[in-house]
C-alpha positions as CSV (number, residue, x, y, z in Angstrom):
1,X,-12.7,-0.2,-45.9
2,X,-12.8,3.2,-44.8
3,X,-16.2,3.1,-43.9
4,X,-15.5,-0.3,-41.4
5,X,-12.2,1.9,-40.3
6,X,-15.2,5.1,-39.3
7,X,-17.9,2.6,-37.8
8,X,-15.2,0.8,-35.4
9,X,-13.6,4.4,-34.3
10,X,-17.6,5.2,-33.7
11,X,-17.6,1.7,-31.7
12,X,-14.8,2.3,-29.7
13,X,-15.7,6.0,-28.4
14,X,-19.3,5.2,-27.0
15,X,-18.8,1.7,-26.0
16,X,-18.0,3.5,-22.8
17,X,-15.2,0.5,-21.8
18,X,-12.1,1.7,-20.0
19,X,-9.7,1.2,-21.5
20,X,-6.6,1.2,-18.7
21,X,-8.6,-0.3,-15.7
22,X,-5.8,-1.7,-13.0
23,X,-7.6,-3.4,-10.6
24,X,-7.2,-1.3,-7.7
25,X,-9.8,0.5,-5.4
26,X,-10.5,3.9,-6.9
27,X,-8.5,6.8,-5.2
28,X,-10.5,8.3,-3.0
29,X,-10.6,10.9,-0.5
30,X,-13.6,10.3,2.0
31,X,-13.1,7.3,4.3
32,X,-14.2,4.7,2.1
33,X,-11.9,1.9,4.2
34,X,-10.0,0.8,0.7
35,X,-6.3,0.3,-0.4
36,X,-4.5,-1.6,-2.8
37,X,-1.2,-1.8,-4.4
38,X,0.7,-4.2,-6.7
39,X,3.6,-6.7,-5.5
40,X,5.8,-7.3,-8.0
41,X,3.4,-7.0,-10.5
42,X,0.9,-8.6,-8.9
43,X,-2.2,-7.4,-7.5
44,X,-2.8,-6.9,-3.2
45,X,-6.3,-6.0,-2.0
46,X,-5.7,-6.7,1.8
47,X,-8.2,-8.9,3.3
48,X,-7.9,-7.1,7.0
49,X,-10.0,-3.9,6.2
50,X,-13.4,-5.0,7.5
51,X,-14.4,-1.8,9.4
52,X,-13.1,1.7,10.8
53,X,-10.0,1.5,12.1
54,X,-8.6,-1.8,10.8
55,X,-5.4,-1.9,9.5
56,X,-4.7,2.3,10.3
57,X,-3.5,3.7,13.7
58,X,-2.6,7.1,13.8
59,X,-2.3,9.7,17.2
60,X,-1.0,13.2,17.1
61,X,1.8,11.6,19.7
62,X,2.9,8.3,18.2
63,X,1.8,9.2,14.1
64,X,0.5,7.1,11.1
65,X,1.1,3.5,11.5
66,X,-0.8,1.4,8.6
67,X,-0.7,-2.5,8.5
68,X,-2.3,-5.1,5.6
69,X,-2.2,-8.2,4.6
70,X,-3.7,-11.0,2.2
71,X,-2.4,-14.6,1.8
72,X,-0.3,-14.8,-1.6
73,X,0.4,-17.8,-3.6
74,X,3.8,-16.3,-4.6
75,X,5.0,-16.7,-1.3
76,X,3.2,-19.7,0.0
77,X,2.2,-17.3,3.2
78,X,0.4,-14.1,4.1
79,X,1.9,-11.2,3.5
80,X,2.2,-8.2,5.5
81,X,2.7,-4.7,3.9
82,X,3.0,-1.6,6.3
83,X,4.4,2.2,6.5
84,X,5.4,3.9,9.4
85,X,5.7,8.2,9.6
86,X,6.5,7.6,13.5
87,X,7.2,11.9,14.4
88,X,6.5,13.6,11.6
89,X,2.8,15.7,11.5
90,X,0.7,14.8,8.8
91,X,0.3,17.3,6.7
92,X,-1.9,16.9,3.9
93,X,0.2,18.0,0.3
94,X,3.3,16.4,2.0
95,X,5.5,13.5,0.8
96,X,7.5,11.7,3.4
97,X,10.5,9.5,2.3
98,X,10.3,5.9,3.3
99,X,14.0,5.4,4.1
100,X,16.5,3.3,7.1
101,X,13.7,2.0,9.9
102,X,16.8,3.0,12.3
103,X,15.9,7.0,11.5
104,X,15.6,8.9,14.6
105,X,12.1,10.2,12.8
106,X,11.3,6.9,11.9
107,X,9.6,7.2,8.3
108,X,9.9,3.5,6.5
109,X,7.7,0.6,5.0
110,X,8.1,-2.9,5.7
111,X,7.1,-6.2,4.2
112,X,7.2,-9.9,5.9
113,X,6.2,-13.1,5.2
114,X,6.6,-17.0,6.8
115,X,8.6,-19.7,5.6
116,X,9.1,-23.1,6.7
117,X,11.5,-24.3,9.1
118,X,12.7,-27.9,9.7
119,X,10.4,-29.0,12.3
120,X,7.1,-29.8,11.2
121,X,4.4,-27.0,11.3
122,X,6.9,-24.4,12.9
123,X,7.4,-21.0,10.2
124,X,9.7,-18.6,10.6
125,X,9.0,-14.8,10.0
126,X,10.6,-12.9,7.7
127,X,10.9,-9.0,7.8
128,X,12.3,-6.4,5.4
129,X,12.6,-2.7,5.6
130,X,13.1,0.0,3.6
131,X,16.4,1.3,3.6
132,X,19.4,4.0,2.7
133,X,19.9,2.4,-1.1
134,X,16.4,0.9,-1.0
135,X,13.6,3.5,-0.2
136,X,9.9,4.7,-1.2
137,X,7.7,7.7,-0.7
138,X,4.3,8.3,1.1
139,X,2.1,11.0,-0.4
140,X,-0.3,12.2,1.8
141,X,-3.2,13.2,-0.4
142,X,-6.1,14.2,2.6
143,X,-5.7,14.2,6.6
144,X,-9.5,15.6,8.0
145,X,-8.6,14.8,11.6
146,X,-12.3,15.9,12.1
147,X,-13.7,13.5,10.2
148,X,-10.8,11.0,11.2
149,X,-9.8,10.3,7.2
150,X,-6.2,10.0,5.9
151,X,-6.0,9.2,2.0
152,X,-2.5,8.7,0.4
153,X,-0.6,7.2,-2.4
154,X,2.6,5.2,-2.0
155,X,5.3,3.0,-3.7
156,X,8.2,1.3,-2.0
157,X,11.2,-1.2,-2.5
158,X,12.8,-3.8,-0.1
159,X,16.1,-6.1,-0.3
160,X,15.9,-9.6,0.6
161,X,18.0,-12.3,2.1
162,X,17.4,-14.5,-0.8
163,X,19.2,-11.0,-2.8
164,X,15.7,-10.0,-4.4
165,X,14.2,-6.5,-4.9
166,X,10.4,-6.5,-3.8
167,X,8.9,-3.3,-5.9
168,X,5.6,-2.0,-3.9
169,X,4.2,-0.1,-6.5
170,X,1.0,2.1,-7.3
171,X,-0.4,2.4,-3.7
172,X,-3.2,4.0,-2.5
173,X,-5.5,4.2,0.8
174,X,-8.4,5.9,2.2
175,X,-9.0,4.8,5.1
176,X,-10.7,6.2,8.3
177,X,-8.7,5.9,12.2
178,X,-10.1,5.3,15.4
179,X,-9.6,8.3,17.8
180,X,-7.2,7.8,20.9
């Protein structure tokens, strides 16, 4: 028995298998155009990131504006996922709070959907923003405005009309922005 117990510790250690692998894009810092998160426990790889500058605005004047989305079973509709840091600087090391979209700086993250009306093929958007009670941070892990990359991690929460919490949890980006 203790012989079995040695050969499957010896197994285990240089089988080389992660052990805690969750699914996400790896966090990087050099532009490599990825992000991913998990929505309510599920995982979100948008499908919009198809080349530089997709999904990420971001000017000195008007700041980071970052936009996704990927069709989700869960709520019968694409989902949109974005965060706003409307006049702060980016500053790489910093951590922004994602609070009230009515801020007079502006710093908040949003998530909609579409849901059916009562006339045939007609949806109705739905929008929710971070707020006072419900809020999130933005982490700002790398901003090379020479190379045009801004990296981050981020996690959020939301209130519904249908009186649910949406948890946006274990974000991360590295994405690369389009000079303007």
């Amino acid at each position: 028995m203790k012989i079995f117990l040695q050969f499957l510790v010896c197994v285990m250690l240089f089988a080389g298998c992660k052990i805690f692998d969750d699914n996400l894009p790896e966090p990087t810092q050099k532009g490599n155009g990825t992000m991913g998160f998990y929505l309510n426990g599920e995982r979100f790889r948008p499908s919009n990131l198809r080349s530089e500058g997709d999904g990420l605005g971001y000017s000195r004047s008007f700041g980071l504006d970052i936009m996704v989305w990927q069709y989700k079973k869960s709520f019968a509709s694409d989902v949109s996922v974005a965060l706003n840091i409307g006049e702060y600087p980016i500053e790489a090391g910093r951590t922004y709070r994602l609070g009230a979209f009515s801020d007079s700086f502006g710093a908040y993250g949003s998530l909609s959907y579409y849901v059916d009306t009562n006339k045939p093929g007609v949806q109705k958007e739905k929008v929710y923003y971070t707020s006072l009670e419900h809020f999130g941070e933005l982490t700002i892990t790398k901003h090379d405005p020479e190379l045009r990359i801004i990296s981050g991690l981020f996690w959020f929460n939301v209130w519904t009309d249908e009186k649910a919490l949406v948890k946006i949890r274990g974000g991360r980006f590295d994405m690369k922005y389009i000079k303007k």
